[in-house]
MARMI-907168 format. One record per residue (C-alpha): x, y, z; residue in one letter. Coordinates in steps of 0.25 Angstrom, whole numbers, padded with zeros to 4 digits, always signed. Layout:
N
XYZA/...
% end
This chain:
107
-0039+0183-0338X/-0035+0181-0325X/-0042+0172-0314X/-0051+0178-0306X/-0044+0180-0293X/-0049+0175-0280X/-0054+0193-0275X/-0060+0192-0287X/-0069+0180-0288X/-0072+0184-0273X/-0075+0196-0277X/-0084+0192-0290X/-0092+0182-0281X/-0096+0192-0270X/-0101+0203-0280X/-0111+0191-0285X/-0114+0186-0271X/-0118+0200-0268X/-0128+0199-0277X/-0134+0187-0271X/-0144+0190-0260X/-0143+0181-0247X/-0152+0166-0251X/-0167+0171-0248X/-0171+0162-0236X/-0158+0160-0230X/-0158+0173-0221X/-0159+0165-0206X/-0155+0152-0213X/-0143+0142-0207X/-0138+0130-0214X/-0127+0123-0207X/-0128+0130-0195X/-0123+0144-0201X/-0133+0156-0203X/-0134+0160-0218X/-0132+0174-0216X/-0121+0175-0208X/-0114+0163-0216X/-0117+0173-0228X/-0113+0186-0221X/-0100+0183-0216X/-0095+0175-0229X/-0100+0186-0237X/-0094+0197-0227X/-0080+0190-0227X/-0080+0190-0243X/-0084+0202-0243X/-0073+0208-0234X/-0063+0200-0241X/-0066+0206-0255X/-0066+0221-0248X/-0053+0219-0242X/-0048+0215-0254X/-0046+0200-0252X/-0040+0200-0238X/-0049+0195-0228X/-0045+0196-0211X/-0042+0184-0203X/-0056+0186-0197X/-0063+0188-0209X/-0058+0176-0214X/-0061+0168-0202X/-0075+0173-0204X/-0074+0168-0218X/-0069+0154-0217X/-0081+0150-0206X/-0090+0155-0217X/-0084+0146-0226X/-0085+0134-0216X/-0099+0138-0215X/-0102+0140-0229X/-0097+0126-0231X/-0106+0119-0220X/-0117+0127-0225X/-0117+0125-0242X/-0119+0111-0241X/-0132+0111-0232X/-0138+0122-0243X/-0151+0120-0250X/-0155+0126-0264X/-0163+0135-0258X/-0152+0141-0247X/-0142+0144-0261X/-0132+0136-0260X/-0126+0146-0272X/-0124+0157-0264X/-0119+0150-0253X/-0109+0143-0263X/-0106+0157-0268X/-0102+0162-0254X/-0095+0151-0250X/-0086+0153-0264X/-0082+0167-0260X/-0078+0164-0245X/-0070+0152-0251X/-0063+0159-0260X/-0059+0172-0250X/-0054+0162-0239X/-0046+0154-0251X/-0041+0169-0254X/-0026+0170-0251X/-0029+0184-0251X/-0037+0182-0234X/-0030+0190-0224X/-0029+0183-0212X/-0023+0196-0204X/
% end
C-alpha cells in the first residue's frame, strides 16, 4: 500500500474538519490580536481552494495562507481548553501541509 500523498491527507483532513462546527463561544472572540473567524475563514478558504484546483494554489492565495499560518502560530499557544485547541491544531495541520506542498503555484 502506498503512502498516503500530501492531496490526499489534505483532502482527508478537510472532509473531517468540515464536519466540525466553528468552537461555541469564540464567534467575536480574538486571541493574539487576530479575530477567530477570520483566522478560520481565510485558512479554511485557502485549503479549500487549494483541494479544488487540484493542489495548485495562486501566488496570492498563498500569501493569504502563509499570514494565516504565522497567525495560527502566535495564536495556538495563547489557547485555552475551552477555545479548542484541537481544532485549531487541526487547522493549522492542513495549512502546513498545503504551503509544504511542492504542488503551490506561485504564478
Amino acid at each position: 500500500m502506498s503512502e498516503e500523498t500530501a492531496f490526499e491527507a489534505v483532502s482527508r483532513l478537510y472532509q473531517e474538519f468540515m464536519e466540525w462546527p466553528f468552537p461555541p463561544g469564540l464567534a467575536g472572540a480574538d486571541r493574539a490580536g487576530f479575530d477567530l473567524v477570520m483566522l478560520d475563514s481565510d485558512t479554511a478558504g485557502c485549503v479549500s481552494t487549494w483541494i479544488k484546483n487540484g493542489g495548485e494554489l495562486e501566488a496570492r492565495g498563498l500569501s493569504i495562507l502563509l499570514r494565516c499560518l504565522a497567525r495560527l502560530d502566535r495564536v495556538i499557544p495563547v489557547l485555552g481548553e475551552a477555545d479548542a485547541p484541537e481544532y485549531w491544531h487541526h487547522l493549522h495541520e492542513m495549512a502546513q501541509l498545503v504551503a509544504d506542498s511542492p504542488h503551490v503555484a506561485t504564478k
